[in-house]
VMD Tcl script that draws the C-alpha trace (Angstrom):
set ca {
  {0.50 -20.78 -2.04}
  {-1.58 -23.64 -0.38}
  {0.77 -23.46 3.10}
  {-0.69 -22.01 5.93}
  {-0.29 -18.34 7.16}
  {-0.37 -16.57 10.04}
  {-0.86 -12.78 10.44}
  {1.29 -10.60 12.32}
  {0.39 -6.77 12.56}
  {3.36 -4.53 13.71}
  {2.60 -0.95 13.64}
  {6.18 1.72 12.96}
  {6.05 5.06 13.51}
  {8.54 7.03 11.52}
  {10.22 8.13 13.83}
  {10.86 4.50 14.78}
  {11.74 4.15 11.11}
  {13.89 7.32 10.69}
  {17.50 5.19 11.39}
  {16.65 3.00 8.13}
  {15.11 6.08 6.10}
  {18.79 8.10 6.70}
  {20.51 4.71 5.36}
  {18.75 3.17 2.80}
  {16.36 6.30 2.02}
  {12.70 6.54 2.95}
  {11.08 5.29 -0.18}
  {12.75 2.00 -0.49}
  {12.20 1.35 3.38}
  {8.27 2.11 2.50}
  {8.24 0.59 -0.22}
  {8.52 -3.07 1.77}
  {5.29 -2.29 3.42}
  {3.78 -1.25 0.17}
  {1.67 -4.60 -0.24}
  {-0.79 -5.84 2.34}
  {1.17 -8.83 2.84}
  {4.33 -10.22 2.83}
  {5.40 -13.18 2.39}
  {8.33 -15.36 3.97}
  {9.89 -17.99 2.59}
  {9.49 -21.55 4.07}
  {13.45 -21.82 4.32}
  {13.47 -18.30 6.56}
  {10.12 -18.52 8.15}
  {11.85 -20.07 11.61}
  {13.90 -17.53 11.46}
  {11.08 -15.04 11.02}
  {9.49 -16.40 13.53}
  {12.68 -16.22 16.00}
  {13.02 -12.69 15.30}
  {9.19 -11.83 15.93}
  {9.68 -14.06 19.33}
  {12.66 -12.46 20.65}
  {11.12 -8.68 19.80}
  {7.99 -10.12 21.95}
  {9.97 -11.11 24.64}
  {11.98 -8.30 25.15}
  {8.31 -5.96 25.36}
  {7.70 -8.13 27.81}
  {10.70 -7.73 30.29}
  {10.86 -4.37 31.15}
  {14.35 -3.46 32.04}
  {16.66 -0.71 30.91}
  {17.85 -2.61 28.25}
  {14.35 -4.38 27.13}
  {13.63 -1.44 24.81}
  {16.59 -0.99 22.95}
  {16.56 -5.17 22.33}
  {13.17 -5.27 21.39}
  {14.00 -2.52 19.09}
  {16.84 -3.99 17.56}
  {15.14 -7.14 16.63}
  {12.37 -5.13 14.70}
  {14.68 -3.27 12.91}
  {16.54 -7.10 11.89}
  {12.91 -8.03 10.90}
  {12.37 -4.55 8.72}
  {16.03 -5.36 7.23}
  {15.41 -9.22 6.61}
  {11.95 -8.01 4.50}
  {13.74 -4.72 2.55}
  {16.15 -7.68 1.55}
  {13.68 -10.09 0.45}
  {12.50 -7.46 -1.78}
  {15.78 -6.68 -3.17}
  {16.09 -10.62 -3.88}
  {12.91 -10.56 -5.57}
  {14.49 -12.41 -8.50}
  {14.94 -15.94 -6.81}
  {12.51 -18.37 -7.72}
  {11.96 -19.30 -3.30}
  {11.77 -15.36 -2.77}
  {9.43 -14.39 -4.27}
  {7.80 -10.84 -3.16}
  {3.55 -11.58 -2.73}
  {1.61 -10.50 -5.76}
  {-1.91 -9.02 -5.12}
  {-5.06 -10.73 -6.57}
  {-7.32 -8.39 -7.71}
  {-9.09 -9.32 -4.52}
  {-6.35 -8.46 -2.75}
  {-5.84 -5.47 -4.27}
  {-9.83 -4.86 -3.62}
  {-8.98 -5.69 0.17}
  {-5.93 -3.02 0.22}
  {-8.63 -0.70 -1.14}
  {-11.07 -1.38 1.68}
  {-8.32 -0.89 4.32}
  {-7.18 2.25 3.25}
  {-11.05 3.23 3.12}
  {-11.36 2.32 6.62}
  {-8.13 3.93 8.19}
  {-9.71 7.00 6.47}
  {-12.90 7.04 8.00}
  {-12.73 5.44 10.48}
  {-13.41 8.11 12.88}
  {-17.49 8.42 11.32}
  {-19.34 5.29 12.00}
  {-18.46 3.47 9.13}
  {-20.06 -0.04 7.83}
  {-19.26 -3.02 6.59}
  {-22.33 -2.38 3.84}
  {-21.44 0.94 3.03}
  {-17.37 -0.46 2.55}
  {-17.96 -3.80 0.59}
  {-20.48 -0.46 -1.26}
  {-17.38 1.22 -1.62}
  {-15.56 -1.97 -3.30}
  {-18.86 -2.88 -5.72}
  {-19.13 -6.10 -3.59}
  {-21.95 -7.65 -2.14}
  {-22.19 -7.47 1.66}
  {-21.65 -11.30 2.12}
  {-19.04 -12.06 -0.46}
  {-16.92 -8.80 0.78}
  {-16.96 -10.35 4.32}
  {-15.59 -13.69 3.66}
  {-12.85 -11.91 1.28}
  {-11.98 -9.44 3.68}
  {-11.53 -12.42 6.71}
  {-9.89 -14.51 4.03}
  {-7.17 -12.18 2.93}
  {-6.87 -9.68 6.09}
  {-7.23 -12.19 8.25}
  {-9.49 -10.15 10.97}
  {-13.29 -9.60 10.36}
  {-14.45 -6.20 9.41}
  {-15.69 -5.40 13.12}
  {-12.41 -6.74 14.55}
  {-10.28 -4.46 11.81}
  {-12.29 -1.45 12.26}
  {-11.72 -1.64 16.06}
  {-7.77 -2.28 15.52}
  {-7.68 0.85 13.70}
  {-9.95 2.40 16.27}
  {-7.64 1.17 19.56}
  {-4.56 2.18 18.08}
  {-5.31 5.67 16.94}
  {-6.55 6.31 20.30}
  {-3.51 4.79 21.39}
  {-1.59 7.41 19.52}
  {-3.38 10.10 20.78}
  {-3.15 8.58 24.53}
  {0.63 8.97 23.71}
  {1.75 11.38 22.04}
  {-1.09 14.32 22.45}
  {-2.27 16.17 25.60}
  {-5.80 16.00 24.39}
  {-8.11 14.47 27.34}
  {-9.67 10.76 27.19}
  {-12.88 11.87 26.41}
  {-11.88 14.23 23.36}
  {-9.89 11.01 22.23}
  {-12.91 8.27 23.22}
  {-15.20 10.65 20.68}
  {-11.97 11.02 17.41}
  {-11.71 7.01 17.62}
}
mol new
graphics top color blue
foreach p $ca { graphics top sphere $p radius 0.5 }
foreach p [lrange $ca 0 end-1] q [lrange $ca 1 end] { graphics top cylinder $p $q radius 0.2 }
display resetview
């Protein structure tokens, strides 16, 4: 610990993930996103990050091959973490163990992806966690990295998102589920 982090959020769907669930079977491939955070190595982070920026550039140019690159790259980042859990063992490998705050924080997120559709707060949450208002609001920044408000909204965006995509339901039917 003691380095510095930075947060990266990718959201899979599974149908995204369905190519790694046929070959290396769907709970092992879940099983890497099992903890709230995962950490990389100092010795692998630049290639990490490489990975990460090639994936991001490839979004960005639009082309007929953009997609399909972009793709690939995630699916090198989803293999590079399901084998830093299978190298567990090694001492500079080591998969991230939860705090009990963390674990606390994992709680509160899956709280809020579940309700997030009724106007859920950050008292009645930190409630939910037996955590004063003030002390669940630094932990949640400190180990989410994003403030409650800023989370909630995430979730918010990109389950409207979903629906945008991949339901016929109009905007304003979506604007009142998220």
């Amino acid at each position: 610990s003691g380095g510095s982090h930075e947060r990266i959020c990718i959201t899979f769907s599974k149908c995204f993930l369905q190519p790694l669930f046929q070959e290396f079977g769907e709970e092992t491939v879940l099983k890497c996103f099992s903890q709230p955070h995962v950490r990389i190595p100092q010795s692998r982070r630049d290639y990490f990050e490489d990975l990460i920026s090639k994936a991001h550039r490839e979004m960005m140019y639009q082309d007929t091959y953009s997609h399909y690159l972009a793709s690939n790259h995630v699916y090198e980042l989803i293999l590079f973490i399901l084998r830093l859990n299978s190298i567990s063992k090694q001492d500079d490998i080591t998969p991230y163990d939860a705090s009990p705050d963390d674990q606390i924080m994992e709680k509160a997120a899956k709280y809020i992806c579940s309700n997030y559709q009724s106007p859920v707060t950050l008292e009645e949450t930190a409630a939910y966690c037996n955590m004063s208002t003030t002390y669940f609001s630094k932990k949640f920044k400190a180990v989410t990295g994003f403030g409650f408000k800023e989370y909630l909204i995430s979730i918010r965006i990109r389950e409207a998102s979903r629906l945008l995509l991949h339901t016929k339901l109009p905007i304003t039917e979506i604007a009142l589920l998220s």
